[in-house]
C-alpha positions in Angstrom: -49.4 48.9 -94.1 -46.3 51.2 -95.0 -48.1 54.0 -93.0 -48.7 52.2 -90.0 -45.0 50.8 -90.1 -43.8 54.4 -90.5 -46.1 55.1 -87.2 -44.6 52.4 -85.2 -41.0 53.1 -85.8 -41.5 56.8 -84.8 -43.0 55.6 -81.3 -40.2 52.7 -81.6 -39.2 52.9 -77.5 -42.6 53.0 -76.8 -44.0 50.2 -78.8 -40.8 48.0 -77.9 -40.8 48.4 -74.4 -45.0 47.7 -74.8 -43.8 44.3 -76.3 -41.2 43.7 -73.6 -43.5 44.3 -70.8 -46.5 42.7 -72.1 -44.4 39.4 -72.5 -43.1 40.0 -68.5 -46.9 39.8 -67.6 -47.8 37.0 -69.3 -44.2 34.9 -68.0 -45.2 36.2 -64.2 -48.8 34.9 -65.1 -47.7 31.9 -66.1 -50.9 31.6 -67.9 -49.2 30.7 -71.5 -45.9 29.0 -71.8 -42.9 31.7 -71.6 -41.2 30.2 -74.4 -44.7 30.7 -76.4 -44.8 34.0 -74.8 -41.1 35.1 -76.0 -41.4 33.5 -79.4 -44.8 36.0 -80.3 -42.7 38.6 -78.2 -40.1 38.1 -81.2 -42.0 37.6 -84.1 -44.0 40.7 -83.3 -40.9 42.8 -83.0 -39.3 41.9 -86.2 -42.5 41.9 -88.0 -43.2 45.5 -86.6 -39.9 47.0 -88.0 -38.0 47.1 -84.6 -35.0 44.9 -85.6 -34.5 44.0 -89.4 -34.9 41.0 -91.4 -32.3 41.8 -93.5 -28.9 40.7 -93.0 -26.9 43.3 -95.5 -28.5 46.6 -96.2 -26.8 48.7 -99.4 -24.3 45.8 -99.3 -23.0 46.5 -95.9 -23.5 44.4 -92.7 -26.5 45.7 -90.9 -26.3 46.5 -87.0 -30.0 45.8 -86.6 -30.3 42.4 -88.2 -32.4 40.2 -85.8 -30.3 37.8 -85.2 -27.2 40.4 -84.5 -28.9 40.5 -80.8 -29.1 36.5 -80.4 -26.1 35.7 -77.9 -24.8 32.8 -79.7 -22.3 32.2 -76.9 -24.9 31.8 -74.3 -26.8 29.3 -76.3 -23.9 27.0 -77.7 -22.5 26.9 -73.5 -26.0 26.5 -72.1 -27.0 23.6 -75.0 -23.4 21.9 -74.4 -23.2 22.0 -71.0 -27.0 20.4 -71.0 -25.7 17.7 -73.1 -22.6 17.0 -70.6 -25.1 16.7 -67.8 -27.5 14.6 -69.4 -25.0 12.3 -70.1 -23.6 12.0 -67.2 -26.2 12.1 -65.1 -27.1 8.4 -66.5 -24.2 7.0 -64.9 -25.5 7.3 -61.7 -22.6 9.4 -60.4 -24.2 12.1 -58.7 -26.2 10.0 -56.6 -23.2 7.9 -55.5 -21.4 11.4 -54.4 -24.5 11.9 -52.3 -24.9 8.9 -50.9 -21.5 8.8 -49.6 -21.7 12.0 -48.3 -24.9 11.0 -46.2 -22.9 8.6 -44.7 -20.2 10.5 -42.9 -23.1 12.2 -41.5 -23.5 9.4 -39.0 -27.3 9.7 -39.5 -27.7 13.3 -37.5 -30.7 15.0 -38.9 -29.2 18.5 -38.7 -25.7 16.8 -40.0 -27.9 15.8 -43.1 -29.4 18.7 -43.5 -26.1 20.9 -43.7 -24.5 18.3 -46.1 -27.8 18.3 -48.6 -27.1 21.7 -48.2 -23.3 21.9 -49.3 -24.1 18.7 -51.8 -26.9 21.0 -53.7 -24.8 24.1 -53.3 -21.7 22.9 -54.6 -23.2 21.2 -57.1 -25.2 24.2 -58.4 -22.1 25.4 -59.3 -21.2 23.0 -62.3 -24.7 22.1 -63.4 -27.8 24.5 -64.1 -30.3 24.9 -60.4 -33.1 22.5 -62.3 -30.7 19.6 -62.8 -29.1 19.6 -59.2 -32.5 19.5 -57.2 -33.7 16.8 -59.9 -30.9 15.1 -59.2 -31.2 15.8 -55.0 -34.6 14.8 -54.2 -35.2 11.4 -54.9 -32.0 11.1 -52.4 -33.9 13.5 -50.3 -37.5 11.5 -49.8 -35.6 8.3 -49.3 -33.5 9.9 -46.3 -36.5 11.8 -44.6 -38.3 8.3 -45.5 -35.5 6.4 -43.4 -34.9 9.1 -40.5 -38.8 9.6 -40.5 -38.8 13.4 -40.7 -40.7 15.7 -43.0 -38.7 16.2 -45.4 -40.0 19.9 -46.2 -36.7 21.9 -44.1 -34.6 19.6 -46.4 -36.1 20.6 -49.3 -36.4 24.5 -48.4 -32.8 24.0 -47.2 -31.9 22.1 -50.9 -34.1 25.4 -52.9 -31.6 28.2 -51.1 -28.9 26.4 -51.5 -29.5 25.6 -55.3 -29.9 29.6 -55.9 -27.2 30.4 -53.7 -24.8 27.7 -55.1 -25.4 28.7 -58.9 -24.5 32.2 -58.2 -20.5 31.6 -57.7 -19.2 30.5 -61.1 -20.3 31.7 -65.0 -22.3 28.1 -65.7 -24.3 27.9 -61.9 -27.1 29.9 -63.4 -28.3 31.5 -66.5 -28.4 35.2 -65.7 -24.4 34.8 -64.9 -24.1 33.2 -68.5 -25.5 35.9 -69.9 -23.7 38.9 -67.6 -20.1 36.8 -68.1 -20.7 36.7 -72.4 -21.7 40.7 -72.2 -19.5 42.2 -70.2 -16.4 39.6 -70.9 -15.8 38.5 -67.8 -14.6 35.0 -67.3 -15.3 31.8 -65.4 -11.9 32.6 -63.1 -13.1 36.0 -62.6 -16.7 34.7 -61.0 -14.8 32.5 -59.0 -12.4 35.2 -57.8 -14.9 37.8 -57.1 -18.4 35.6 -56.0 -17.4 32.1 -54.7 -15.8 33.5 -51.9 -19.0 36.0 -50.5 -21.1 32.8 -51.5 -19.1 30.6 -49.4 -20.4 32.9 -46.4 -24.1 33.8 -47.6 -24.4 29.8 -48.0 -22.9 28.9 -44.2 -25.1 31.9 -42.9 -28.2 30.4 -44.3 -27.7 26.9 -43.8 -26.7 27.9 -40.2 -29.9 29.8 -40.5 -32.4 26.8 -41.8 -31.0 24.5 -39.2 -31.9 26.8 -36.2 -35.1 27.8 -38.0 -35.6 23.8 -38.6 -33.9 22.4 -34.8 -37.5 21.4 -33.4 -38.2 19.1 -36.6 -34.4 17.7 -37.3 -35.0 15.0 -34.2 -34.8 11.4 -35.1 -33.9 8.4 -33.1 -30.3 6.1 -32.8 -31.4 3.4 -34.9 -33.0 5.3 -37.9 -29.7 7.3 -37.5 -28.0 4.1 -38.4 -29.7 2.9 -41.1 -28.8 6.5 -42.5 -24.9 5.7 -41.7 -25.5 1.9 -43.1 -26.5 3.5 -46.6 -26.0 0.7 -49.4 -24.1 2.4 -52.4 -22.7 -0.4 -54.0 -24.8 -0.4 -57.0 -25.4 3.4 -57.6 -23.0 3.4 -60.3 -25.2 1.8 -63.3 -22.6 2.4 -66.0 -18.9 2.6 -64.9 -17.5 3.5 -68.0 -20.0 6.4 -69.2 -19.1 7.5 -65.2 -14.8 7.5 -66.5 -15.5 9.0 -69.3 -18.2 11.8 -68.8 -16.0 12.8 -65.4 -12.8 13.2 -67.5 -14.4 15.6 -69.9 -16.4 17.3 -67.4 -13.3 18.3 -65.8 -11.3 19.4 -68.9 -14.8 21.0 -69.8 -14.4 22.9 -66.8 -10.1 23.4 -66.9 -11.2 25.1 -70.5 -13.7 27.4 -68.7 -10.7 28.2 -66.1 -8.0 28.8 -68.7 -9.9 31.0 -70.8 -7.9 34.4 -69.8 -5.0 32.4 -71.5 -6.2 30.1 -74.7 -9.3 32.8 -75.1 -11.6 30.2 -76.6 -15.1 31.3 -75.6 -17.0 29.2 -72.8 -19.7 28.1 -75.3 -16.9 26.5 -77.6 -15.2 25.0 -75.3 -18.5 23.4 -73.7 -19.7 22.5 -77.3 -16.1 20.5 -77.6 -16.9 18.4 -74.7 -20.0 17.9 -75.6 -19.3 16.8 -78.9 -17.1 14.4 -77.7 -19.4 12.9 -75.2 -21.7 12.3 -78.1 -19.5 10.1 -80.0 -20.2 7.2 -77.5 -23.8 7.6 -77.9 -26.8 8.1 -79.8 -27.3 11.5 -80.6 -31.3 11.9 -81.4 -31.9 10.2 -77.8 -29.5 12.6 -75.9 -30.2 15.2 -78.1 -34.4 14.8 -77.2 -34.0 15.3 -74.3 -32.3 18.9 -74.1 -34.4 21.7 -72.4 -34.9 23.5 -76.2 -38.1 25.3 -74.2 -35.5 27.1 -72.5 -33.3 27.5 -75.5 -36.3 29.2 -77.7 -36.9 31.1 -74.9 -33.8 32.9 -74.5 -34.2 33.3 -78.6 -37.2 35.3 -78.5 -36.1 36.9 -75.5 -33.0 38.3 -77.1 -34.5 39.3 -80.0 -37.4 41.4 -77.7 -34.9 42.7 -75.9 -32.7 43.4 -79.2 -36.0 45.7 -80.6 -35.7 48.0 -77.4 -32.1 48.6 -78.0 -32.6 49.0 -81.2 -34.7 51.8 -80.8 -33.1 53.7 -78.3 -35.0 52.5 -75.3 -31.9 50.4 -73.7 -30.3 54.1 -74.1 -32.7 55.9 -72.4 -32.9 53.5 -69.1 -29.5 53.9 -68.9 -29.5 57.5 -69.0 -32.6 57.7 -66.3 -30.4 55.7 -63.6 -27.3 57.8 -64.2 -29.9 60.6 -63.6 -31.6 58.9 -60.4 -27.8 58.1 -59.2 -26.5 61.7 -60.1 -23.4 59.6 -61.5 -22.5 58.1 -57.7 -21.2 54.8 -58.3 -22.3 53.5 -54.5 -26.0 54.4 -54.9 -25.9 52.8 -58.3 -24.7 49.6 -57.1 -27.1 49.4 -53.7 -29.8 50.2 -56.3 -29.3 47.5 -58.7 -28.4 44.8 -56.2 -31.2 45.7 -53.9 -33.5 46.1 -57.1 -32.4 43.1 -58.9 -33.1 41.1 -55.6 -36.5 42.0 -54.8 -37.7 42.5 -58.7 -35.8 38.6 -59.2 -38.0 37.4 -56.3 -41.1 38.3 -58.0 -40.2 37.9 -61.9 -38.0 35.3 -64.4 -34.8 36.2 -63.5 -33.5 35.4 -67.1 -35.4 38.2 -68.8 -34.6 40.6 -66.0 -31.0 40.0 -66.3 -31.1 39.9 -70.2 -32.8 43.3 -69.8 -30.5 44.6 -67.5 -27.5 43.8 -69.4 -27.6 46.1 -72.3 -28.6 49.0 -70.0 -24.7 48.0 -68.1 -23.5 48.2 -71.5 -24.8 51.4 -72.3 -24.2 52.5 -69.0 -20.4 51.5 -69.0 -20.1 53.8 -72.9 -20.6 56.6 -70.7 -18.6 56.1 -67.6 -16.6 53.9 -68.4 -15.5 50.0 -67.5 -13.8 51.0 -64.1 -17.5 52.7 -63.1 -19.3 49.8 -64.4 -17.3 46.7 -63.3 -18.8 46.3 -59.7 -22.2 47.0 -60.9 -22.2 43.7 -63.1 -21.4 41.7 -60.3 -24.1 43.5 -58.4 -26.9 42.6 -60.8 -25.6 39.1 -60.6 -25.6 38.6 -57.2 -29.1 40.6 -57.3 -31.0 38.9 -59.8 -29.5 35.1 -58.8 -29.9 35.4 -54.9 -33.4 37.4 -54.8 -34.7 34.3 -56.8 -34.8 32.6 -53.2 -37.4 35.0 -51.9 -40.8 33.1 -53.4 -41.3 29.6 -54.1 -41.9 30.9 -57.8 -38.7 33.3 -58.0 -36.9 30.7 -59.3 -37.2 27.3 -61.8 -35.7 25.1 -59.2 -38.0 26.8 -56.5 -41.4 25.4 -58.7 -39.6 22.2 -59.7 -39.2 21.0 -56.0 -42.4 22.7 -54.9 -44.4 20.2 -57.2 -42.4 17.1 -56.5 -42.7 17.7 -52.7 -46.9 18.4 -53.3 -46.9 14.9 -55.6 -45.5 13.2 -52.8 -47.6 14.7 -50.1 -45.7 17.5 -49.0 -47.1 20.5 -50.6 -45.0 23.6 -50.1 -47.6 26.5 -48.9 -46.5 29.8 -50.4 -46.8 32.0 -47.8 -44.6 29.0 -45.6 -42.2 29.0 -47.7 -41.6 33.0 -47.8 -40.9 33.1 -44.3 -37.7 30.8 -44.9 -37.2 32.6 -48.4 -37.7 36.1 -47.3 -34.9 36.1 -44.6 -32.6 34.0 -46.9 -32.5 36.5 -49.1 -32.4 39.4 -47.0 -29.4 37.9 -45.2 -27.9 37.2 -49.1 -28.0 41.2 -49.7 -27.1 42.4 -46.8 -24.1 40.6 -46.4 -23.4 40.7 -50.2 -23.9 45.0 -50.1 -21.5 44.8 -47.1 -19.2 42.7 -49.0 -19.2 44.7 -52.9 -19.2 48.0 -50.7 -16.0 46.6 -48.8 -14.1 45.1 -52.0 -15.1 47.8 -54.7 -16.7 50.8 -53.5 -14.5 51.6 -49.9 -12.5 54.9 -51.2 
């Protein structure tokens, strides 16, 4: 046993990165569950030697203790902030905001369409993709129920939007979580430098789904009406659990904003809230119902990811882009955002970008911060956006692709990359246009 340990940890790089892409095949496959998947992944790579299972080696802290790669922050903020949203979700408050939305629109089918758009988008932004289109597409049958239109270009429309939305703060999407906790950047500093090129992709592709969409979007005056005549009186089921989950949600998110001042990490600040929330309810019941598939999954992933660094192979892929690149900071960032767009379409974005972060690391050791800044925000914008290409680039993407099949709509994948495709090729190009123009321009 001894000799074939000694064996592996001379071929380390190799055998890690085997691991690593193994567990990519089976989480494209879909064939086992990717939490199962990442959880062998793991157990494999500390059993092998990769990372160690000791904490203190020679009674000094050891570097390549397993858990040492674990991103506790990301976990704490993404558990906290699943809490926060559970809870308040049972209020009912999201659907009211909705609803009264719907109604300024009058009942114009293209109206609704832009509004589910900015509704899902905006949303995206304070609550994880999954959650928002959950929460969207009941709303969504019942209107193309009323209006008596298909309601697949609003739920194409809701998908893009969900992806695109997520992308402009830290806690829209889980590849930012992780990119903000390595690289230190803060929830002002992804509102700064993404929300406003996100404000633009998401008006360009809304603007594009309604022209793509203008033949279907026709209705007539008085199923318009009954859209404008919307009943929300009773969408709020608990008013109290509405006060109090909207007053710490928005100090949740006022901690996230003033963290370049108090520095208290995102995850602490969202386990605050949280902890408060729970004080008004039963824990094991909210607690239950917490996506811990996706928690153990970003576990294992870390700690498969952890073995490659470990080794030197996080090293290496560095050093082969700076050698692709030739050290140019502008074909380095076209690559990765490009890259991270099309690779994201095809692939979990979350072990792409968990991948791809200790190579930015490694990469930034040897240029430096100033090199390495723009390309964070390029593999963000990359791996977050290019999740729109394919109805399975993204969670959200397969969650509203089953829902629409249950209720008779099924979502064709080829159909749905003729919307997806151009969404995200419009997302690039104006997001290369707009990191060339704000970092890159000499």
């Amino acid at each position: 046993m001894e000799h074939f340990l000694t064996i592996v940890q001379a071929h380390g790089i190799a055998v890690s990165a085997a691991i690593l892409l193994i567990a990519y095949v089976f989480i494209a496959t879909e064939k086992i569950s990717k939490v199962t998947i990442a959880l062998i992944g793991a157990a494999f790579t500390i059993l092998l030697g990769l990372v160690s299972q000791n904490k203190v080696v020679d009674g000094a802290l050891n570097p390549h203790y397993f858990l040492n790669f674990v991103d506790f922050n990301v976990i704490f903020l993404l558990v906290s902030m699943m809490i926060i949203v559970n809870i308040a979700t049972r209020s009912g408050m999201f659907n009211w905001i909705a609803n009264e939305l719907l109604r300024l629109t009058k009942g114009h089918p293209q109206m609704v369409l832009f509004v589910l758009g900015l509704f899902t988008a905006i949303t995206s932004a304070f609550l994880d993709n999954v959650t928002t289109v959950i929460l969207i597409m009941p709303v969504t049958f019942f209107i193309a129920s009323k209006l008596d239109i298909n309601p697949i270009p609003f739920l194409i429309t809701e998908i893009l939007a969900s992806n695109i939305g997520g992308t402009a703060t830290l806690i829209g999407d889980p590849p930012n979580i992780i990119i903000g906790s390595a690289a230190g950047l803060s929830f002002m500093d992804f509102v700064r430098v993404l929300t406003p090129v996100i404000a633009v992709i998401l008006l360009a592709v809304v603007g594009i789904m309604i022209l793509f969409f203008r033949k279907q979007l026709v209705t007539t005056p008085e199923k318009m009406q009954a859209v404008a005549e919307l009943d929300n009186s009773n969408t709020i089921t608990d008013f109290p659990l509405m006060i109090r989950s909207s007053i710490i949600l928005a100090l949740v998110i006022i901690g996230f904003i003033l963290h370049d001042v108090t520095h208290i990490e995102t995850g602490v600040t969202a386990m605050l809230g949280a902890s408060i929330l729970l004080l008004f309810e039963n824990p094991s019941k909210i607690i239950r119902d917490i996506e811990w598939n996706t928690i153990f999954f970003f576990i294992g992933l870390f700690i498969i990811i952890g073995g490659l660094e470990a080794t030197g192979g996080i090293a290496l892929m560095a050093k082969w882009i700076l050698d692709v690149t030739q050290g140019s900071q502008e074909v380095a960032a076209m690559i990765i955002l490009w890259a991270s767009g099309f690779i994201s379409g095809v692939i979990d974005n979350i072990p792409y970008t968990a991948t791809m972060t200790p190579m930015l690391l490694e990469i930034e050791k040897v240029m430096g911060a100033d090199y390495t800044y723009p390309l964070w925000w390029c593999l963000s914008l990359g791996a977050c956006l290019g999740g729109n290409m394919t109805i399975i680039g993204a969670a959200a993407n397969v969650i509203v692709s089953e829902t629409s099949a249950h209720h008779g709509h099924p979502i064709e994948f080829m159909k749905y990359l003729k919307y997806g495709f151009v969404a995200m090729f419009v997302s690039l190009v104006l997001s290369s246009i707009y990191v060339y123009a704000r970092f890159l321009m000499q």
